[in-house]
C-alpha positions in Angstrom: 58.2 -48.2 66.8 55.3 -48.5 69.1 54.1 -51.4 68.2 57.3 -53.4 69.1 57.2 -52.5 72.6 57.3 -55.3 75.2 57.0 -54.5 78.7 59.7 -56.0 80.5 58.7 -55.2 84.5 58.6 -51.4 85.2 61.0 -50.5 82.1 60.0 -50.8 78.5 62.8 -49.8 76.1 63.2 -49.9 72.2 66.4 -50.7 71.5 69.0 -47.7 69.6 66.2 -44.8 69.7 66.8 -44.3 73.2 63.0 -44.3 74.3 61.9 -45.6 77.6 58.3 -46.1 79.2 58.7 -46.0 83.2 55.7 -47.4 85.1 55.5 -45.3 88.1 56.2 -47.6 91.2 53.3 -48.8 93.8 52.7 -45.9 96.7 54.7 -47.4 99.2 57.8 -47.1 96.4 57.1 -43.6 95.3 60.2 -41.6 94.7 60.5 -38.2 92.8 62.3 -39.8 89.9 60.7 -37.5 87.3 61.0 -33.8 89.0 64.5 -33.8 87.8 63.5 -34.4 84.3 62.8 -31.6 81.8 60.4 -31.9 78.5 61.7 -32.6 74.9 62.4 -29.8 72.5 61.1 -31.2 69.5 58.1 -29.9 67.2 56.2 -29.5 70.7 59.0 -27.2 72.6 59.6 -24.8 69.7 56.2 -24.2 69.2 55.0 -24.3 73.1 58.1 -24.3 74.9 57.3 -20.8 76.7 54.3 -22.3 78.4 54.4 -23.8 81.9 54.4 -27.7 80.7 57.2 -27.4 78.4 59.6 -24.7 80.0 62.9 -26.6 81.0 63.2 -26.7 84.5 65.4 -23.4 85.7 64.2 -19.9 86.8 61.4 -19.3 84.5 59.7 -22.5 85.6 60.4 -21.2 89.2 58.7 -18.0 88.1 56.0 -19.2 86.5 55.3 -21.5 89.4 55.3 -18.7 91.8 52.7 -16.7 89.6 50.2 -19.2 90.1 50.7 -20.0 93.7 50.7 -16.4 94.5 47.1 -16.2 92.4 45.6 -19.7 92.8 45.9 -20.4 96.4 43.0 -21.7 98.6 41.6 -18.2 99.6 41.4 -17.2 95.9 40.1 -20.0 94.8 37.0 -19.7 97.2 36.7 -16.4 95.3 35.5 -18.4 92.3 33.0 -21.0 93.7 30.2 -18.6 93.2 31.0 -18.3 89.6 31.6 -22.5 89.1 27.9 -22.9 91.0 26.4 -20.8 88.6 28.4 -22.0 85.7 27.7 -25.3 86.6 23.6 -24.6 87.5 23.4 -23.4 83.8 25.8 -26.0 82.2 22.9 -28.5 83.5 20.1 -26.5 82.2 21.8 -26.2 78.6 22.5 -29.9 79.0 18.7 -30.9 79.8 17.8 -28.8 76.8 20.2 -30.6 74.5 21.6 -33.8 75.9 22.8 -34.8 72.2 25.3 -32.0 72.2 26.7 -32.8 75.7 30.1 -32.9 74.2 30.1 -29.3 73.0 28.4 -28.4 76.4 31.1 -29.7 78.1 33.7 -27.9 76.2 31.5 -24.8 76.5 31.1 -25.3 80.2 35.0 -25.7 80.9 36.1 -23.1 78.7 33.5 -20.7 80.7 35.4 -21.4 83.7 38.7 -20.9 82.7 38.7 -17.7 80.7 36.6 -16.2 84.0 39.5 -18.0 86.7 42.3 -16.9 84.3 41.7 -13.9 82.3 37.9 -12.1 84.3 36.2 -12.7 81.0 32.4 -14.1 81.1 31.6 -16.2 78.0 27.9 -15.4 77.1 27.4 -17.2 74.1 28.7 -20.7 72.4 30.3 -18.4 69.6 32.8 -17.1 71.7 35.5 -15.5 70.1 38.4 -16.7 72.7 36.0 -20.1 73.1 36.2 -20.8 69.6 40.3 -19.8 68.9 41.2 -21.8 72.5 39.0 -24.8 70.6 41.2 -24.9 67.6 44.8 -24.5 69.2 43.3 -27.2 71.8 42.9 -29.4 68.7 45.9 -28.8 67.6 48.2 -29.4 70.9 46.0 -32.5 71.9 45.4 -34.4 68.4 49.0 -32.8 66.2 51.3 -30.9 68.1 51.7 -33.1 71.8 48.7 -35.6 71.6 49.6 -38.3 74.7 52.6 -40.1 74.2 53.7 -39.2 70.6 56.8 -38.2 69.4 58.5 -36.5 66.2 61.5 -37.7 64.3 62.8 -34.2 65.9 62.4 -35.2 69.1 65.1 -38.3 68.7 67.0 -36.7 66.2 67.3 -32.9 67.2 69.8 -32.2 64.6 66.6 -32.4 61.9 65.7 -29.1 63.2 68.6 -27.2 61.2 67.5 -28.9 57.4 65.3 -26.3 55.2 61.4 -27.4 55.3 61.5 -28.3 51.5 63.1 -31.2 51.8 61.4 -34.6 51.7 60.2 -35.4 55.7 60.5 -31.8 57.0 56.8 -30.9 56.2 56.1 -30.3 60.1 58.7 -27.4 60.0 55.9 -25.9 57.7 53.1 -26.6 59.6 55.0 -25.5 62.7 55.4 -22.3 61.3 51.6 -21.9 60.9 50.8 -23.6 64.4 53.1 -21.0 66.1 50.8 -18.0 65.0 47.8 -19.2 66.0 48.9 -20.3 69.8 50.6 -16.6 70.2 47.1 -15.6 68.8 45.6 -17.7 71.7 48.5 -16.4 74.2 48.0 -12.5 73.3 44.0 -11.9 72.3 42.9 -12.7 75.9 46.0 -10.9 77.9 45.3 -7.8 76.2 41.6 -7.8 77.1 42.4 -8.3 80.4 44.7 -5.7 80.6 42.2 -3.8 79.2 39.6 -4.2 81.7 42.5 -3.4 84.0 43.0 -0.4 82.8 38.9 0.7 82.9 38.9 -0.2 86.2 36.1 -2.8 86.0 38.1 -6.2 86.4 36.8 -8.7 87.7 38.7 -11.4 90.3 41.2 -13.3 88.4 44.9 -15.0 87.6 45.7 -11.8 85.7 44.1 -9.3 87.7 45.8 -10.4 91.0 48.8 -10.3 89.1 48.8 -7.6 86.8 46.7 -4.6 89.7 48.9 -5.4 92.2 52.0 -4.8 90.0 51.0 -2.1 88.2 53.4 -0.2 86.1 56.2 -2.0 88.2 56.2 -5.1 86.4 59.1 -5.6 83.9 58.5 -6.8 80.6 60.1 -10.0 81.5 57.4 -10.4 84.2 54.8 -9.5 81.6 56.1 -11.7 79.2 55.7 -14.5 82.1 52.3 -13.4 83.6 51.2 -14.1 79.5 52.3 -17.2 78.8 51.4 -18.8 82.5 48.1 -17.6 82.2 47.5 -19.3 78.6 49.2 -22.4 80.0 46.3 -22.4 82.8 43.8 -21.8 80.4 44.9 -23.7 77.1 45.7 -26.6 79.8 42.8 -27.0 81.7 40.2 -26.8 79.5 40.8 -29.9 77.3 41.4 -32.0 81.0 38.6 -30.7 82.7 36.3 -31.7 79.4 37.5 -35.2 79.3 37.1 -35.6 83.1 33.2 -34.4 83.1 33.1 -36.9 79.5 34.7 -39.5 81.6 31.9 -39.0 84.8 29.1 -39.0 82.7 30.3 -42.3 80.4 31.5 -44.2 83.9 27.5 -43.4 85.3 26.0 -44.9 82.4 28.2 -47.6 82.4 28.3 -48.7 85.8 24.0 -48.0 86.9 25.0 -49.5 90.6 27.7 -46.9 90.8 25.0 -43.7 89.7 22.3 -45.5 92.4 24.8 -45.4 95.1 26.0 -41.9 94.7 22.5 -40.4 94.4 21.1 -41.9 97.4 24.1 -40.3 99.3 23.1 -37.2 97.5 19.3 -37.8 98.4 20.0 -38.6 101.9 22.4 -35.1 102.8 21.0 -32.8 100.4 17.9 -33.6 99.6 16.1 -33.2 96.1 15.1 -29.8 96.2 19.0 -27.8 95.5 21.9 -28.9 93.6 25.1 -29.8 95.9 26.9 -27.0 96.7 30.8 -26.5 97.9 29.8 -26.6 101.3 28.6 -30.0 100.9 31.2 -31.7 100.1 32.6 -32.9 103.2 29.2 -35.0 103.8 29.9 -36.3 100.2 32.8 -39.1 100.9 31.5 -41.7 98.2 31.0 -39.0 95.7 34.4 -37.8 96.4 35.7 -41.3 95.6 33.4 -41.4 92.7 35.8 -38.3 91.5 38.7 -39.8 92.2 37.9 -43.2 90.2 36.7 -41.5 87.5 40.0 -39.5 87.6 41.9 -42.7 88.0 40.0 -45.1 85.9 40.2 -42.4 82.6 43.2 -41.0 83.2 42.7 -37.1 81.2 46.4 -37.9 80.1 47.5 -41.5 80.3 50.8 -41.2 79.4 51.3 -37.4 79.7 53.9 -35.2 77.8 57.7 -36.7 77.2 59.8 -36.0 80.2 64.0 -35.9 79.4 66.3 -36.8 81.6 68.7 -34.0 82.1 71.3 -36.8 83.4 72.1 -40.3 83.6 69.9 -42.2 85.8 70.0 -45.7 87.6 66.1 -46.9 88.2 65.7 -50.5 89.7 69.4 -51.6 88.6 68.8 -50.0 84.9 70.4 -47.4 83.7 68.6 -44.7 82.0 70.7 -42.2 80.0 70.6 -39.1 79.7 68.6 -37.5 77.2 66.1 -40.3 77.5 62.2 -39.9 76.5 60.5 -41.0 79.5 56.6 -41.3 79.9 54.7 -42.5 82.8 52.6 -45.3 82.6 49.8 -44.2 85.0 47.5 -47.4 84.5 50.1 -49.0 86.9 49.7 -47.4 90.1 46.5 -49.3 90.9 45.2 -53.0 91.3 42.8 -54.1 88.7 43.1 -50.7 86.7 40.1 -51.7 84.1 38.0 -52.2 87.2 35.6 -48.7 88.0 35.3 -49.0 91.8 35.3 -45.7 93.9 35.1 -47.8 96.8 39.2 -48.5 96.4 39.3 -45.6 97.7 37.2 -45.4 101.0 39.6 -46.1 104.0 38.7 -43.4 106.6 41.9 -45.4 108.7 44.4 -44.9 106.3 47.4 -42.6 107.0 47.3 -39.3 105.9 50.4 -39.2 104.0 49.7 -42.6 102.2 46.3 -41.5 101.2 48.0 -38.2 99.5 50.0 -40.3 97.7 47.2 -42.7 96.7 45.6 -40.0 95.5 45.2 -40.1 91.6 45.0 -36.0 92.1 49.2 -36.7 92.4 49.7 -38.4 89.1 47.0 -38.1 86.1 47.6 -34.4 85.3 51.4 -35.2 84.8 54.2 -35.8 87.5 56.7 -34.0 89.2 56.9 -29.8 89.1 54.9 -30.1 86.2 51.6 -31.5 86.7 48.9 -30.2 84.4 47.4 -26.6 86.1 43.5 -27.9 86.3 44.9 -30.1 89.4 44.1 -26.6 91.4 40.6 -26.4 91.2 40.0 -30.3 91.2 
């Protein structure tokens, strides 16, 4: 089906299976055309579909937002930039050691982060048990379940849903079945530890200890049930996007040598060879900032993103959209000469403030609208 698209301007349709790829317009066009939409239920949703990305927009989206506002905002996120300084001060070490395993490095370093931000827990070893089962369901989400831009006869056809799995074509109700266990695994084996060290008293700063000590025995079991699932959406989310963004850095400076010469020197020349840069640095850092931003930009963590449905008929450009259309944004088109790696696109200390928001690849690579991938936050 894919391989008869033809983009046709900013739509790119395949005719009778109602499928649409949108190419998000240039800055200065930017409209919130996607906030209204809400993710298919196919194999993905009944699997996932209590987790933040694909919970249809209503009042346990609105919830689930509100959880990680209330625990995530600027003040607690200061909190943690001891913890990612040492985290990241040890990830080099371990990476100097072994540069052949930088991927699993990587993966170790961003799962360290996560399980401390969301759930207080410190990982100590490469064999950890919540490391190792968030690997797997990762796997599974990113490369079977909801890898970029796929879809499942389900997802055009929802009726399939109601046929027994024996039949010829409904093996993914099978593997469904099996998939299902281990993400509730993955959603319950963390929550409970953290409750746990709740209940000792020796908790540590984190999404669910915000949440869960300031509630106390108040909270209902639908808030419980919502505190759960938006914490393994933060962690299950993150940690494959924040790997393929420090994969993506480290490719783009080995790639691009007058790129790594240029950001060092402005490393060399504000901090000096003697430290590593710290948080407080960063303001003096403007090319390495829009080193970031390229490299988020130039290898987008997710291209395409998940399916977005429109909940209602839509008129884009003079097309009409219909409702119930799959809709993925085309991220690669929101910026001139997309192939090109060139932080300096992004170096215009005159530009207006609200343009530069929007040119911000921040706004668009972790997904759009209310449901932009939760690693955005400490980006």
């Amino acid at each position: 089906m894919a391989a008869n698209q033809k983009v046709l301007g900013t739509i790119s349709s395949w005719p009778q299976t109602n499928l649409c790829a949108w190419e998000p317009p240039r800055f200065h066009q930017q409209r919130d055309m996607v906030a209204s939409y809400a993710v298919g239920s196919g194999v993905c949703g009944d699997i996932s579909v209590r987790q933040v990305p694909f919970v249809p927009y209503g009042d346990q989206s609105k919830r689930q937002r509100k959880y990680m506002q209330q625990a995530l905002g600027p003040a607690s996120i200061r909190e943690y930039q001891p913890l990612i300084t040492v985290e990241t001060a040890s990830f080099l070490d371990r990476l100097l050691d072994d540069p052949e395993d930088y991927i699993n490095l990587i993966r170790r370093y961003a799962g360290s982060l996560m399980l401390f931000v969301t759930y207080g827990h410190r990982v100590t070893s490469a064999d950890d048990a919540f490391l190792s089962m968030a690997t797997t369901c990762i796997s599974l989400l990113s490369n079977q379940i909801a890898s970029p831009g796929s879809i499942w006869a389900v997802d055009i056809v929802p009726a399939l849903r109601h046929l027994p799995s024996w039949l010829p074509g409904m093996s993914w109700k099978r593997h469904a079945k099996v998939w299902k266990a281990q993400i509730e695994e993955l959603v319950d084996a963390p929550f409970e530890f953290a409750q746990g060290l709740i209940r000792k008293g020796i908790a540590m700063p984190s999404f669910c200890q915000t949440l869960l000590a300031d509630g106390g025995k108040s909270l209902t079991l639908q808030q419980l049930f919502d505190i759960k699932w938006t914490a393994n959406s933060m962690y299950a989310g993150s940690i494959d996007t924040a790997t393929t963004l420090v994969q993506h850095f480290i490719h783009a400076m080995i790639t691009h040598p007058d790129v790594l010469a240029c950001a060092q020197a402005e490393i060399d020349a504000v901090v000096g060879r003697d430290r590593l840069p710290s948080f407080a640095d960063r303001a003096a850092l403007p090319y390495i900032e829009c080193v970031m931003s390229e490299c988020l930009r130039w290898a987008a963590p997710v291209p395409v993103g998940l399916p977005h449905q429109l909940t209602q008929d839509d008129v884009y450009n003079g097309m009409l959209i219909p409702k119930g259309a799959l809709v993925f944004g085309n991220i690669c088109t929101l910026y001139p000469d997309p192939d090109v790696f060139s932080p300096e696109r992004f170096m215009n200390p005159g530009l207006d403030p609200d343009l530069a928001r929007r040119k911000d690849p921040r706004q668009y690579v972790y997904g759009f609208g209310r449901r932009y991938v939760l690693v955005l936050i400490l980006s």
